[in-house]
N, C-alpha and C positions, 0 to 999 in steps of 0.2 A: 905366448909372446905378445907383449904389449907393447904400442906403437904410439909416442906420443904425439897426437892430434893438434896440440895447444900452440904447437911452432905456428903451422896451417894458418892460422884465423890470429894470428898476431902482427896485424899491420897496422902501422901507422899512419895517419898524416903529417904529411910532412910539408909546412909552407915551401913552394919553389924560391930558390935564392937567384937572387941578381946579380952574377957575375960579372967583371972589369969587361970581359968580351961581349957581354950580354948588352951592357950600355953603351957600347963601341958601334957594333949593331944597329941599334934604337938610335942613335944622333948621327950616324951615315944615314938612315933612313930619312929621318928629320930633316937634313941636309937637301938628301936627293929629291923630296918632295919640295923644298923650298926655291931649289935650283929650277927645277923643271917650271914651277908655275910661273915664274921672273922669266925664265925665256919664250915660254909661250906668250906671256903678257906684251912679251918686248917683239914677238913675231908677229902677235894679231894688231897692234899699233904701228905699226910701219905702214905708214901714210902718209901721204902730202893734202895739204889743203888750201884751196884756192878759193875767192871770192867773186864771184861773177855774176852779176846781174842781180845784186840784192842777194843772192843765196850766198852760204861757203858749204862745197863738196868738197870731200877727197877720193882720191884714187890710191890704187897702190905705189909705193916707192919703186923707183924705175920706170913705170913706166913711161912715155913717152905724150908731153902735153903739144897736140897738133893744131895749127891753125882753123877756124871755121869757115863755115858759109851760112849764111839765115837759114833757117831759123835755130842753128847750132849755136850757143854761147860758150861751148867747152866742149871738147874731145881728149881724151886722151887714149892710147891703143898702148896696148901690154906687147912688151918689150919681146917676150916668147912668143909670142903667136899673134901678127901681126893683125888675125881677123878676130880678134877680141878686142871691145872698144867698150868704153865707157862715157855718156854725152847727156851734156845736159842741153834743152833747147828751150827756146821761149815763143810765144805766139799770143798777139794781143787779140782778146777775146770781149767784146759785149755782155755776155753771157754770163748769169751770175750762178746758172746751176751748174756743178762740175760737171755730171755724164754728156751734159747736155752740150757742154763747151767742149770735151775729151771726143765727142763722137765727130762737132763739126769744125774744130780747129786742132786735132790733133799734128802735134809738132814733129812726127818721131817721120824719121828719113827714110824709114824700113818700108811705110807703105808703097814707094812707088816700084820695090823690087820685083825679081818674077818669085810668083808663088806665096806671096806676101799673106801667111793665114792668121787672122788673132784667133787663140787655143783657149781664150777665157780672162775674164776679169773678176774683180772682187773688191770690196772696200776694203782701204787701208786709212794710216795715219801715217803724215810727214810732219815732224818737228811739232804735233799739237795740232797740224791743219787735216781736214780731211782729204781724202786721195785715193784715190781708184787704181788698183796694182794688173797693169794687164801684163798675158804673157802671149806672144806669137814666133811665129816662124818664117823668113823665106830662104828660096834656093840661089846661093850666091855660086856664078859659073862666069870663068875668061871666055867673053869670047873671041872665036877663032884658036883658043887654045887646047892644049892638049890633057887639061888637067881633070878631073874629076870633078863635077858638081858637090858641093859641100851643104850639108844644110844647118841655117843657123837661127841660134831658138835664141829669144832675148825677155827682157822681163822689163816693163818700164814701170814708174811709178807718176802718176801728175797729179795736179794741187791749182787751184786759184789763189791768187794772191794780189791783190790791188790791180787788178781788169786784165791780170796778166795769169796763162797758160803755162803750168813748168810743169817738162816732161823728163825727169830723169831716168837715163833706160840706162842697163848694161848686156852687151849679146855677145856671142861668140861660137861655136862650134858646137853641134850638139854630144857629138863624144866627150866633152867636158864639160856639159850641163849643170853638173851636181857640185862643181868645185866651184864653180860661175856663180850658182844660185846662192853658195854659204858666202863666196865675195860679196855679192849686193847686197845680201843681207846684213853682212858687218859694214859696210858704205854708206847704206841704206839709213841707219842708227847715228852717224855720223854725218846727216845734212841737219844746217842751220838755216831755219828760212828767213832767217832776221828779224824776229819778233812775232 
């Protein structure tokens, strides 16, 4: 009894065809990639921008633009969570080396807190200028109150700019450090130091 073999070993290639559902498919997809990047674009842009003191920053939309005090030229505090702020400050400096000027006229309002620790610094860039990005922490607590000590990590950035000190920080809570950190960073991208 013989069994023919030749079925066995007779395949073809066959180019795959492109079905009406196939292209329905592919241009939903097409679609949904084009959709998603328009919204994200349109969520990471959601920002307001102000002009103050020779600089323009923004902050996020919503939140909340607050009165100052010296050496603050801009506050604004996020609308959720009322201990997250964003500030920019100014302090008239001599000094024409940045560290030098960042160490003896630092503007940031954090120093006089309790537990006030800087965690590090490092060179950066603002708008083309150079800039020294430090990052610190203190313990902000009511007192006489009943609430729990909160500790709050911030990250500033400052720059010399015609005999003038700018220190833009944003801080907030350290259980939300990581959402904080990717804010300033797209903020961050988003200062004009005015030439």
């Amino acid at each position: 009894m013989a069994v023919a073999t030749s079925d066995l070993y007779d395949i073809r290639m066959r180019r795959p065809r492109l079905t009406t559902s196939d292209l329905i498919v592919l241009v939903g997809a097409l679609v949904a990639f084009l959709a998603g990047w328009a919204i994200k674009d349109w969520h990471d842009d959601r920002v307001r921008t102000v002009e103050v003191a020779t600089v323009k920053v923004s902050y996020p939309r919503g939140w909340l633009n607050f009165p100052t005090i010296e050496p603050e030229v801009f506050r604004a505090v996020s609308n959720d969570d009322p201990q997250t702020v964003v500030f920019l400050s100014t302090a008239t400096t001599p000094q024409i080396d940045l560290l030098q000027a960042v160490s003896t006229n630092n503007a940031n309002p954090a120093r006089g807190e309790p537990g006030y620790t800087q965690l590090g610094s490092k060179p950066a860039t603002i708008d083309g200028n150079a800039a020294v990005m430090t990052d610190y922490a203190y313990v902000q607590t009511a007192v006489g109150g009943t609430t729990v000590p909160t500790v709050i990590r911030g990250r500033q950035y400052s720059w010399l700019k015609n005999g003038e000190l700018y220190s833009f920080s944003l801080e907030g809570p350290e259980d939300n450090w990581t959402n904080l950190r990717a804010e300033l960073n797209r903020l961050v991208d988003k200062i004009d130091t005015g030439g």
